[in-house]
N, C-alpha and C positions, 0 to 999 in steps of 0.2 A: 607644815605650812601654817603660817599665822592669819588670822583675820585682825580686818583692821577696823578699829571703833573707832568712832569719835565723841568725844563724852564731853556731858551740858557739865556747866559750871557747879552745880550741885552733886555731881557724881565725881567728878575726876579731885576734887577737892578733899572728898572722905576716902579717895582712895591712898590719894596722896599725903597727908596729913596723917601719921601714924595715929598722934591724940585722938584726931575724931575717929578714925578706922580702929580702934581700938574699944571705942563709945560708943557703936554704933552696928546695924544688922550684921551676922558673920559674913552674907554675900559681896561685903567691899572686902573685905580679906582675899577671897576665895576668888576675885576679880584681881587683883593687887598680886596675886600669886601666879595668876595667869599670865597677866602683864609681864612679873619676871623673868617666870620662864618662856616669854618668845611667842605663847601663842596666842597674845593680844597684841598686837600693833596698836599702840594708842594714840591718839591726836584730837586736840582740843583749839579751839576758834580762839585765832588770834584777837579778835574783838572782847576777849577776855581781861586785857591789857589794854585795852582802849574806849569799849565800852563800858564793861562792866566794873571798870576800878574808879568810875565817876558815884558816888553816894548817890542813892535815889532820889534822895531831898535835894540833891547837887544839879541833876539833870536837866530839869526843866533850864534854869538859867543857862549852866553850859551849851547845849544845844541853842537856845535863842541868841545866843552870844557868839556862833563858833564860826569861823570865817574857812571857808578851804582855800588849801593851797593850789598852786598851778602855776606852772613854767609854759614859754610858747617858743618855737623853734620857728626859724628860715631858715633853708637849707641847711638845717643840721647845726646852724645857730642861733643860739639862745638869746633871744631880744629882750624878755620880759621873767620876771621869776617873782612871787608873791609866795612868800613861807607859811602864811597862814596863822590860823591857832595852834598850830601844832595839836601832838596828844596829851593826856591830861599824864599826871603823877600817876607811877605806880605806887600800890598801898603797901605800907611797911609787909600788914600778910602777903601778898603777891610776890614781894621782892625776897622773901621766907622760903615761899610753897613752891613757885616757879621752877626753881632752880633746881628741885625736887625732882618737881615733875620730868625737867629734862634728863636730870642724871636715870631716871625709871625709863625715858625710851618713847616719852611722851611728843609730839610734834606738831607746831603750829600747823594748820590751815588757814588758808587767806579765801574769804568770802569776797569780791569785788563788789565793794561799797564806794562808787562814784564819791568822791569829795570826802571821803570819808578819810581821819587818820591814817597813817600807816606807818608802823614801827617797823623800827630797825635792826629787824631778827637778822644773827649769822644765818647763811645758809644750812649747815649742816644742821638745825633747831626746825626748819621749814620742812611740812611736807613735799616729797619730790611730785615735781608736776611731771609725771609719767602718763599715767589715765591720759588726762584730757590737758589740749594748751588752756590758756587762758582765755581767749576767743570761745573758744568751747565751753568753757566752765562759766563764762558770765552768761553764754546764752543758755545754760541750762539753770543759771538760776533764776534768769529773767523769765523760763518759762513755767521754774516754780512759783514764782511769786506771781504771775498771772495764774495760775491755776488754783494757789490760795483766792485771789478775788474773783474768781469763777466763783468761791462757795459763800460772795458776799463775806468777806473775811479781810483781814487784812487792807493793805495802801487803800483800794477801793472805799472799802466803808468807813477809813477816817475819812478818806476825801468826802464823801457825802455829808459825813457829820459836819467837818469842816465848813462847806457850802453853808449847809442848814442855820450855819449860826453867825453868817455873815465878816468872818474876820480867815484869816489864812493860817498856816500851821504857828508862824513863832506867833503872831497876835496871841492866836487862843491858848497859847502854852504860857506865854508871860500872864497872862489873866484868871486862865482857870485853874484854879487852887485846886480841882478837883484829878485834872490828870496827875499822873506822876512821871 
């Protein structure tokens, strides 16, 4: 029986990427070994490809800048459809490592990010929604994400900041050279 991880963009990267797992602590090896023989199920966040292939110096503007899409049905027909900004370019590394990653057994996870991107993974690349529907899966994030701002953490205490300094989230991202 295999466990199944999900790994931050800084793990699944040196596991994948022979160069750095080569350069670096033997534990990505010995993880990467695991992986191929079967008793790692791996899976990593599709916002890996959408968030994080935007450059950090990049983000501020993209986000202040980024329109979501949405379609609106009547009975089952479609009246209205807005494509939006779409998702940003994957990075020449990404379009490298990715593909890596899938041939090792690696599998998207979809986080339900309202308004948010959403690429256009085959199925077979997608973690199977077995566990939980979807229904399910947003309301158990929605109740982690309220439980981060139980601890004054998180959405919560931008928004306070936000307040405090008179302007709303894109105002204060196009202005303040301090966020990133």
């Amino acid at each position: 029986m295999s466990t199944s991880v999900t790994f931050d963009s800084n793990v699944w990267e040196i596991i994948v990427d022979e160069d750095k797992r080569n350069s670096s602590d033997p534990i990505y090896t010995r993880i990467y070994e695991l992986i191929n023989n079967s008793a790692i199920q791996p899976y990593f966040f599709e916002g890996l490809a959408t968030i994080e292939t935007i450059k950090k110096k990049d983000r501020k503007e993209h986000y202040a800048n980024y329109k979501a899409g949405f379609s609106m049905s009547v009975d089952g027909k479609e009246v209205s459809l807005h494509n939006g900004s779409g998702g940003p370019e994957i990075s020449e590394y990404l379009n490298r490592v990715v593909p890596q990653a899938l041939e090792l057994g690696f599998r998207f996870t979809h986080l339900p990010r309202i308004g948010a991107p959403k690429l256009n993974i085959p199925e077979k690349y997608r973690a199977p929604d077995e566990k939980y529907s979807m229904k399910e899966r947003q309301g158990r994030s929605f109740e982690c994400a309220k439980y981060i701002e139980s601890l004054s953490a998180g959405k919560g205490k931008l928004m306070n900041e936000l307040c405090a300094s008179n302007g709303g989230l894109v105002q204060k991202t196009k202005n303040d050279n301090s966020i990133i």
